[in-house]
N, CA, C and O atoms as a CHARMM CRD file, in Angstrom:
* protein
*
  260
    1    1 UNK  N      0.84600  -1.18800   0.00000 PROA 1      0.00000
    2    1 UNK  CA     0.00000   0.00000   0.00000 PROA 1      0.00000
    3    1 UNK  C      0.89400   1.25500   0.00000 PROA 1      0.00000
    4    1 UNK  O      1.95100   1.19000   0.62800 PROA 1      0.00000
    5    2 UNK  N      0.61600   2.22700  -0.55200 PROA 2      0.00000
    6    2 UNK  CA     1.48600   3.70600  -0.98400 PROA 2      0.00000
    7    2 UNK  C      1.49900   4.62400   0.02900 PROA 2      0.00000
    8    2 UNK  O      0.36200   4.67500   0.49700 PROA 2      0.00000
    9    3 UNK  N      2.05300   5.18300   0.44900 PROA 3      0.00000
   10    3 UNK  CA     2.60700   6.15500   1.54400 PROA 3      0.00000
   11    3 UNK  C      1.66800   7.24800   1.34100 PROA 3      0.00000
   12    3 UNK  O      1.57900   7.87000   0.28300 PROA 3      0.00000
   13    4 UNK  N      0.72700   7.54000   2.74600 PROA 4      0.00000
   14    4 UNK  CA    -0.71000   8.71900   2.79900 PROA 4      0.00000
   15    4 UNK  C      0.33700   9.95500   2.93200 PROA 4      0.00000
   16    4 UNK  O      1.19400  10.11200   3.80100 PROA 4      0.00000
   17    5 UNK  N     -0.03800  10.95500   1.59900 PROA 5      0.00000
   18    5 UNK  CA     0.21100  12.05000   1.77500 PROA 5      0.00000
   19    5 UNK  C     -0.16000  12.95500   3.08700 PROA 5      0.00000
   20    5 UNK  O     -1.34300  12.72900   3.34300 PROA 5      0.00000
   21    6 UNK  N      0.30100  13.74200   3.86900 PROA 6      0.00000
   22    6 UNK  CA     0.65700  14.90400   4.23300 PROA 6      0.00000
   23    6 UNK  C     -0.87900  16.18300   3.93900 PROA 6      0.00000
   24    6 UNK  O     -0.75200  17.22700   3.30000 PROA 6      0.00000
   25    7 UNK  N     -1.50100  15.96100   4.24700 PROA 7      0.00000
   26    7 UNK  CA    -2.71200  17.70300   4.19000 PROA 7      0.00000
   27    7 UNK  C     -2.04900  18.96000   4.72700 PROA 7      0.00000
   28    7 UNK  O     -1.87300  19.56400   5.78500 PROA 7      0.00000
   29    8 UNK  N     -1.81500  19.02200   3.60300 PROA 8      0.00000
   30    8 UNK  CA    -0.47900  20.57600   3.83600 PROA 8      0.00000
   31    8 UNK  C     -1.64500  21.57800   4.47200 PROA 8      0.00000
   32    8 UNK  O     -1.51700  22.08900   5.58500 PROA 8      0.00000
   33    9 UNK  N     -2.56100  21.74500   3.79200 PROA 9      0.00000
   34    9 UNK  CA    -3.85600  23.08400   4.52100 PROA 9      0.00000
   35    9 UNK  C     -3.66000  22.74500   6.00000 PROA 9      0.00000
   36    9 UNK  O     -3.23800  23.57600   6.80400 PROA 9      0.00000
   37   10 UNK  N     -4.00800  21.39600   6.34900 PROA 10     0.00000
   38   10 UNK  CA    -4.54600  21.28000   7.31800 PROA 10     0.00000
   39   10 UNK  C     -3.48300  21.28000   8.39100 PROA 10     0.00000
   40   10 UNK  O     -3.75500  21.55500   9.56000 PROA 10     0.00000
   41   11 UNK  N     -2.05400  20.91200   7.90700 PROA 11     0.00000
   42   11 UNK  CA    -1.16100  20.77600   8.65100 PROA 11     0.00000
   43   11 UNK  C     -0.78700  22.78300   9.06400 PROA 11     0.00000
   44   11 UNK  O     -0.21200  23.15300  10.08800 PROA 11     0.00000
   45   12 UNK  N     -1.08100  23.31600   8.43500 PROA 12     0.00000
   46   12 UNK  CA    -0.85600  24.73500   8.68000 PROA 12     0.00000
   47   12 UNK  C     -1.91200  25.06900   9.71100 PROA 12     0.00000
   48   12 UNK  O     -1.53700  25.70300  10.69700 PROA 12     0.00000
   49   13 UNK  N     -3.14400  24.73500   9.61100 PROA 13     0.00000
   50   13 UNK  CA    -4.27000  25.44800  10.71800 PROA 13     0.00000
   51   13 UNK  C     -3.97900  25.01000  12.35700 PROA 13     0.00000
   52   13 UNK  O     -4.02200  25.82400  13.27900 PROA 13     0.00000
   53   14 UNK  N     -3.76500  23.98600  12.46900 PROA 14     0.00000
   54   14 UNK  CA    -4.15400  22.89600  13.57900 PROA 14     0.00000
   55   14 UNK  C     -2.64800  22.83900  14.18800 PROA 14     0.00000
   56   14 UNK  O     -1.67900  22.92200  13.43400 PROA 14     0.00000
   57   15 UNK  N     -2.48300  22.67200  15.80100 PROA 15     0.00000
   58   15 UNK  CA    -1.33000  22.38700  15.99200 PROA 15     0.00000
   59   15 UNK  C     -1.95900  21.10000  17.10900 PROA 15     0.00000
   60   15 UNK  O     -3.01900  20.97300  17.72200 PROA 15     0.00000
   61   16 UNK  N     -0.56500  20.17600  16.98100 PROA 16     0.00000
   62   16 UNK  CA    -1.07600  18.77500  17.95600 PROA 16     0.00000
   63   16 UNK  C     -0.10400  19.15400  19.36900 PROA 16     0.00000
   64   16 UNK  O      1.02500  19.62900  19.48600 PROA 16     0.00000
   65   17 UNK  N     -0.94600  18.78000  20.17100 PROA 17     0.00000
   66   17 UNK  CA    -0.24900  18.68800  21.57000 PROA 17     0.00000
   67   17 UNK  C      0.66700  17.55300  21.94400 PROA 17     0.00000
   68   17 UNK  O      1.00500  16.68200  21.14100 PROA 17     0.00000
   69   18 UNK  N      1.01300  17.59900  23.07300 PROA 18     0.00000
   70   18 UNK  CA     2.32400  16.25200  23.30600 PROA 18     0.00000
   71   18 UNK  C      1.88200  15.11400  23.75800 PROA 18     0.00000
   72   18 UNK  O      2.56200  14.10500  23.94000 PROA 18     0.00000
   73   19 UNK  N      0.07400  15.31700  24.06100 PROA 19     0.00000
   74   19 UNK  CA    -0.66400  14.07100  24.31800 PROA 19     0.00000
   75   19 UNK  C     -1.35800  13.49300  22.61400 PROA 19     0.00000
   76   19 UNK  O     -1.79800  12.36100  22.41100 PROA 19     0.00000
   77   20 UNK  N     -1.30100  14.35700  21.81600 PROA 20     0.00000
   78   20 UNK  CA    -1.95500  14.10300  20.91000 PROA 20     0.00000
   79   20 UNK  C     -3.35900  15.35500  21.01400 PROA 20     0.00000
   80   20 UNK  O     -4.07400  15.38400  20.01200 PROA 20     0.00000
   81   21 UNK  N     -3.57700  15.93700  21.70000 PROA 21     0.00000
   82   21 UNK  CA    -4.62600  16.93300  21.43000 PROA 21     0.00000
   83   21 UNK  C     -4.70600  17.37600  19.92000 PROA 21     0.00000
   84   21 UNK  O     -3.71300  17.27100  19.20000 PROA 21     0.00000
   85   22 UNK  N     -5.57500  17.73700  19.57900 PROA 22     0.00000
   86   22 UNK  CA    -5.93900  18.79100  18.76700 PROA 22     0.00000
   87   22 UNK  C     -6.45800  20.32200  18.68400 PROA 22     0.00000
   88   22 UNK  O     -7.64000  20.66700  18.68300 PROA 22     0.00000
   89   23 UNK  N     -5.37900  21.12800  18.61900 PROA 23     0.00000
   90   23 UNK  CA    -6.16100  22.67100  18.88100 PROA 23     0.00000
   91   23 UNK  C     -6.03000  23.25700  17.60100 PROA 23     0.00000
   92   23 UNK  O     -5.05300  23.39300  16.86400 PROA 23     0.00000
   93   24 UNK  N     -7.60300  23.67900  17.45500 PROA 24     0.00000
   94   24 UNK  CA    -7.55000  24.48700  16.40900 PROA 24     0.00000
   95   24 UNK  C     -8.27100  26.12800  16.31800 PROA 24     0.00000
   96   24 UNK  O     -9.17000  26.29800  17.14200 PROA 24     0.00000
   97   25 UNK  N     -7.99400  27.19800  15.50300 PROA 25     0.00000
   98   25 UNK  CA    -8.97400  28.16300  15.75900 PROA 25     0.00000
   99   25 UNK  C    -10.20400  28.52700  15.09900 PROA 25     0.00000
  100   25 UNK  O    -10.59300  28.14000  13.99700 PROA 25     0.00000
  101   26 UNK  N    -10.85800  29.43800  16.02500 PROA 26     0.00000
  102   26 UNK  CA   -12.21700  29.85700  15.79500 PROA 26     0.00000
  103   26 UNK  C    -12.63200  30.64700  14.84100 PROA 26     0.00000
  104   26 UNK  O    -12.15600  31.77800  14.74000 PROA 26     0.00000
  105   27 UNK  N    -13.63500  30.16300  13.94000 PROA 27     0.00000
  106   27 UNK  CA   -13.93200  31.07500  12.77000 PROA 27     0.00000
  107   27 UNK  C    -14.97500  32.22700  13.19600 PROA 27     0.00000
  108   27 UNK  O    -15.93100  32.09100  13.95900 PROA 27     0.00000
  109   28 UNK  N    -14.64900  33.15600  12.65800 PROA 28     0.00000
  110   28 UNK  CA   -15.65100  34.32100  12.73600 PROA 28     0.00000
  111   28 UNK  C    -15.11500  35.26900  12.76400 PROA 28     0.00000
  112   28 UNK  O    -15.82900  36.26000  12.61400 PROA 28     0.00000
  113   29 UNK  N    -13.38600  35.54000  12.99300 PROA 29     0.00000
  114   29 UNK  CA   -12.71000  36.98400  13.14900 PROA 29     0.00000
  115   29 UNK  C    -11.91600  37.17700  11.64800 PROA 29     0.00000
  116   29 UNK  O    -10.92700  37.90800  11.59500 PROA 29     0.00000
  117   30 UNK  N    -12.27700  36.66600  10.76800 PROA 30     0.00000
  118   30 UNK  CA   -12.51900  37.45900   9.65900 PROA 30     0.00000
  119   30 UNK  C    -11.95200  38.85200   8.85400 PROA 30     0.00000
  120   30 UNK  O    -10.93500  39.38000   8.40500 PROA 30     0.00000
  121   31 UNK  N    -13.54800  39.03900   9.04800 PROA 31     0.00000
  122   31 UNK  CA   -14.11300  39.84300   8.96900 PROA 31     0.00000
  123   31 UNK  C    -15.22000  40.81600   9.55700 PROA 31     0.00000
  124   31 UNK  O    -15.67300  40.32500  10.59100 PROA 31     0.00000
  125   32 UNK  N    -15.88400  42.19400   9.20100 PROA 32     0.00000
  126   32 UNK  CA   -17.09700  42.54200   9.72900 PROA 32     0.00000
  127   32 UNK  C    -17.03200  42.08500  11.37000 PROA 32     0.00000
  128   32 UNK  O    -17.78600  41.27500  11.91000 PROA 32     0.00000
  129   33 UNK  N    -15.88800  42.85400  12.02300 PROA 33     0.00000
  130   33 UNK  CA   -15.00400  42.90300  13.13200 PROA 33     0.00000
  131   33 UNK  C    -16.21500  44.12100  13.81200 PROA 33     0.00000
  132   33 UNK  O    -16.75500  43.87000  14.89000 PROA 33     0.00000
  133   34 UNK  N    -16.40900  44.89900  13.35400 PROA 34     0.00000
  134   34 UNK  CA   -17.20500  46.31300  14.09700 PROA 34     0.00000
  135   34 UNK  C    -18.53500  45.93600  14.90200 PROA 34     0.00000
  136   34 UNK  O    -19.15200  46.31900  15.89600 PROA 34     0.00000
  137   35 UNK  N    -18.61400  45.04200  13.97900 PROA 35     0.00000
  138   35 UNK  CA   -20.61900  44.32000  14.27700 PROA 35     0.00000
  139   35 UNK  C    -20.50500  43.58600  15.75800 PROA 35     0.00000
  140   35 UNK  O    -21.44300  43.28500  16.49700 PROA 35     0.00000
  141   36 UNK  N    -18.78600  43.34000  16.02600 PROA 36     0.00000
  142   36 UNK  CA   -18.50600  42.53900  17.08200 PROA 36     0.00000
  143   36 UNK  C    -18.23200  42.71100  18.43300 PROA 36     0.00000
  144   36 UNK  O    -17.13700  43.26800  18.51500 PROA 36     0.00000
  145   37 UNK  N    -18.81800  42.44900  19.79600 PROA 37     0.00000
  146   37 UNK  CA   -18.33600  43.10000  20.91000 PROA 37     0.00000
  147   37 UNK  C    -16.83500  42.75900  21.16900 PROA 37     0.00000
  148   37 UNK  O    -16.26300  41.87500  20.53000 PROA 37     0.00000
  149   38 UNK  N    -16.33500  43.36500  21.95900 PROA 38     0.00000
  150   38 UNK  CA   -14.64900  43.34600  22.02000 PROA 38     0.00000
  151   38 UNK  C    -14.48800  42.22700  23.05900 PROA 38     0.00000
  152   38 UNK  O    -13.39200  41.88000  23.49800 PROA 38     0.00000
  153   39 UNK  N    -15.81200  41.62300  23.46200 PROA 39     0.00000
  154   39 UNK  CA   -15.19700  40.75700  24.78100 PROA 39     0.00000
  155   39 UNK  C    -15.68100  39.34800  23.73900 PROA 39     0.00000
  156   39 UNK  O    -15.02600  38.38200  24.13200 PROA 39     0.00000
  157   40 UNK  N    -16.33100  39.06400  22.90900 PROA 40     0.00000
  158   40 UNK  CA   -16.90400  38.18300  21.61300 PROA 40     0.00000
  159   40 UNK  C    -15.31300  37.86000  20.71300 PROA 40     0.00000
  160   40 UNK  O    -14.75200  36.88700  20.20900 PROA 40     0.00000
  161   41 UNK  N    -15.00500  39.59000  20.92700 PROA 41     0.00000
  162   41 UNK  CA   -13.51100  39.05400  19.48400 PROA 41     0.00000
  163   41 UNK  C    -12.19800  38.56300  20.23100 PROA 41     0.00000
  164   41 UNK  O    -11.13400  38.39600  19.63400 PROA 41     0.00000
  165   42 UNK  N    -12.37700  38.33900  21.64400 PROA 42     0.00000
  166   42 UNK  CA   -11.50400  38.05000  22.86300 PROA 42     0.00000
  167   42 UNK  C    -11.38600  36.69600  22.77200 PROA 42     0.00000
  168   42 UNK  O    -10.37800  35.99000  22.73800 PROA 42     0.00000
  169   43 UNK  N    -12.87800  36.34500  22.72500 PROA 43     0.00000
  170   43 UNK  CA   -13.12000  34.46300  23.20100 PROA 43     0.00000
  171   43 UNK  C    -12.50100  34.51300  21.90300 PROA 43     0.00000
  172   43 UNK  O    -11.35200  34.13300  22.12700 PROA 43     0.00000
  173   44 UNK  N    -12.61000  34.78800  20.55600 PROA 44     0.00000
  174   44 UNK  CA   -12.24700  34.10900  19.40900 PROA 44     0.00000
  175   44 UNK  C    -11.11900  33.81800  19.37200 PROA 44     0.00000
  176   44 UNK  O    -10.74400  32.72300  18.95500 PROA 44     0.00000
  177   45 UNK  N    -10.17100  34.91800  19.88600 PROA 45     0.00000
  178   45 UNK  CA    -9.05200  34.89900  19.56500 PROA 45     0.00000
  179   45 UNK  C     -8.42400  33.12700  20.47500 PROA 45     0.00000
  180   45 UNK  O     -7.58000  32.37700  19.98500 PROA 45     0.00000
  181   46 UNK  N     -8.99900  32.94800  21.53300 PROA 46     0.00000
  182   46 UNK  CA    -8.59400  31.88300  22.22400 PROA 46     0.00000
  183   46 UNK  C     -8.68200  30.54400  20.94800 PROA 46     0.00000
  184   46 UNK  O     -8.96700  31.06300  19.86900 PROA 46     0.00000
  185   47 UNK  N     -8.55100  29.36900  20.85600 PROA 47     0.00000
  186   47 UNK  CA    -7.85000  28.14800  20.34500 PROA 47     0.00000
  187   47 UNK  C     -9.07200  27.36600  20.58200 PROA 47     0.00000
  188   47 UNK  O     -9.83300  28.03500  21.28200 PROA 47     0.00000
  189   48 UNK  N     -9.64400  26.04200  20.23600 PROA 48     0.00000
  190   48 UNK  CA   -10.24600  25.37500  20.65700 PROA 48     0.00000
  191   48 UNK  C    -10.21800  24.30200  20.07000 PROA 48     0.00000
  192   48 UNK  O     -9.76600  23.96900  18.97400 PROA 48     0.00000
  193   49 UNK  N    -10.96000  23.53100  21.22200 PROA 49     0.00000
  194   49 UNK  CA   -10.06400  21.92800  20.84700 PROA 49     0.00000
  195   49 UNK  C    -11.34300  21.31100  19.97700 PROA 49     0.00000
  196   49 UNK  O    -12.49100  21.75400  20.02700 PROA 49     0.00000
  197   50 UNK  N    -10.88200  20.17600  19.15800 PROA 50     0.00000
  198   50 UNK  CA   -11.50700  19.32100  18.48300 PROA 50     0.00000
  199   50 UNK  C    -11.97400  17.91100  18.92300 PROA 50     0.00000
  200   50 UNK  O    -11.06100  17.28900  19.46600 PROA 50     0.00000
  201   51 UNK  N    -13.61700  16.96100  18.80500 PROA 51     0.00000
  202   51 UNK  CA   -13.82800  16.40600  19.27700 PROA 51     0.00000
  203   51 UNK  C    -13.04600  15.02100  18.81100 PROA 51     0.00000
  204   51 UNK  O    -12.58100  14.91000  17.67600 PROA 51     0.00000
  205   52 UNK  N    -12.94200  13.86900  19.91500 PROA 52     0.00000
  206   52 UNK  CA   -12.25300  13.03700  19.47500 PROA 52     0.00000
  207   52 UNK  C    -12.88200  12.14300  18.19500 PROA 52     0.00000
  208   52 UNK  O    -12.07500  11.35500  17.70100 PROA 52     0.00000
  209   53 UNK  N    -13.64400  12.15900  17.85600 PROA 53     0.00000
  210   53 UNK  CA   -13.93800  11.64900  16.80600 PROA 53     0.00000
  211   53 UNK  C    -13.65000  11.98900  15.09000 PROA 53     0.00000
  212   53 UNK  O    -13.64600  11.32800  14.05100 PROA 53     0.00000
  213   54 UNK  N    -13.37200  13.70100  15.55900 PROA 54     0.00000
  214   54 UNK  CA   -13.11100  14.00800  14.19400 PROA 54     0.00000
  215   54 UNK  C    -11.41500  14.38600  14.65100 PROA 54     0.00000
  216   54 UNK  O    -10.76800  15.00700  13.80800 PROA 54     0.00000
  217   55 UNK  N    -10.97100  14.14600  15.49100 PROA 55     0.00000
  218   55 UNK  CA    -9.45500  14.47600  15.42000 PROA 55     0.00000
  219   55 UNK  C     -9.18400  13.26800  14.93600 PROA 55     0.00000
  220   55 UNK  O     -8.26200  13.40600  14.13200 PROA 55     0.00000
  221   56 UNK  N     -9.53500  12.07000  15.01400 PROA 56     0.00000
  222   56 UNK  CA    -9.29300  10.61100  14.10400 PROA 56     0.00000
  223   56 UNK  C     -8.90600  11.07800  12.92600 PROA 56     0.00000
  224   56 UNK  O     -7.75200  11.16600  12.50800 PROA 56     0.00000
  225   57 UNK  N     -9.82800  11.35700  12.43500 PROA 57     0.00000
  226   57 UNK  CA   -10.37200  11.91100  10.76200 PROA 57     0.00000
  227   57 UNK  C     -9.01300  12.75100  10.59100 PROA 57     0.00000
  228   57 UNK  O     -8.20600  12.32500   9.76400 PROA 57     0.00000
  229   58 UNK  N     -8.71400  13.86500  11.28600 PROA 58     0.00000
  230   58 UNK  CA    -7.65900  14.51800  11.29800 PROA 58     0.00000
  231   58 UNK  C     -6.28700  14.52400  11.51600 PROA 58     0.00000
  232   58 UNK  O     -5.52600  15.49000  11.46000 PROA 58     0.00000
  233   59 UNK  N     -5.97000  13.05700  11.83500 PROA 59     0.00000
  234   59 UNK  CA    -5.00400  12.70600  12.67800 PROA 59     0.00000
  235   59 UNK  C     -4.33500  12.08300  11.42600 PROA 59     0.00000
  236   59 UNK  O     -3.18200  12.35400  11.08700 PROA 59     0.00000
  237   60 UNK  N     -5.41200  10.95100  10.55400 PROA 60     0.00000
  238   60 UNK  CA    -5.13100  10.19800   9.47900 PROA 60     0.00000
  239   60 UNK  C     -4.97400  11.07600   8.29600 PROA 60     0.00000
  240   60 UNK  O     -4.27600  10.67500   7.36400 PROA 60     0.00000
  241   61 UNK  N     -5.46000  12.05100   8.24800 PROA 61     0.00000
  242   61 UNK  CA    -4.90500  13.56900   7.36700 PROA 61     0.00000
  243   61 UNK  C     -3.97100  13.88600   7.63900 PROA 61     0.00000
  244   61 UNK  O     -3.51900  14.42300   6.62700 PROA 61     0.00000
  245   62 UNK  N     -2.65100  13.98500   9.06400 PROA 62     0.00000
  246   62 UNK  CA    -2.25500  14.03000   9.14400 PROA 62     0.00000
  247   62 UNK  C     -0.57600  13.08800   9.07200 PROA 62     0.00000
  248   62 UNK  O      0.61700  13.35400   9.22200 PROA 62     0.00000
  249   63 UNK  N     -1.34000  12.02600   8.78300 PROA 63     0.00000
  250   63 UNK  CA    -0.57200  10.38500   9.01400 PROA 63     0.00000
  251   63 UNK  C      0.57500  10.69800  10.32600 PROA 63     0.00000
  252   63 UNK  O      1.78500  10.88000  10.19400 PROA 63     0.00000
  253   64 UNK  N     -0.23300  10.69300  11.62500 PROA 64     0.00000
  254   64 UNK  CA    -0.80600  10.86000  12.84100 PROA 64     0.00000
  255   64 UNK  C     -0.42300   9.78800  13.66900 PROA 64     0.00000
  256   64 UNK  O      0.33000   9.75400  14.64200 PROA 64     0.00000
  257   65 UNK  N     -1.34700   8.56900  12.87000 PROA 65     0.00000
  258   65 UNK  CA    -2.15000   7.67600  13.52500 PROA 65     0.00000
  259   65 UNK  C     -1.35200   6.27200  13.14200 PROA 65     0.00000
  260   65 UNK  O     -1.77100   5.19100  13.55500 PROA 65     0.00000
């Protein structure tokens, strides 16, 4: 069987932790920033983790796993 490429996109968004976590960030800061309260564009800026089921999915995108 042939060697699973590498998801270059995905390898740029997502960083893995030293347990294997998955953190990735929050969509919505964009754009159309004004419409937004400043304590709303705060939480965004924070990281958030991915559920274990689709970090699988992500992991094997990653050849991870």
């Amino acid at each position: 069987m042939p060697k699973l490429k590498t998801h270059k996109g995905l390898k740029k968004r997502i960083k893995v932790g030293a347990k294997g976590k998955i953190k990735r960030p929050r969509a919505g800061k964009g754009h159309l920033l004004s419409g937004k309260s400043g304590r709303r564009k705060e939480h965004l800026r924070k990281k958030a983790g991915v559920s274990p089921a689709f970090s699988k999915i992500m992991k094997r995108a990653l050849n991870l796993s």
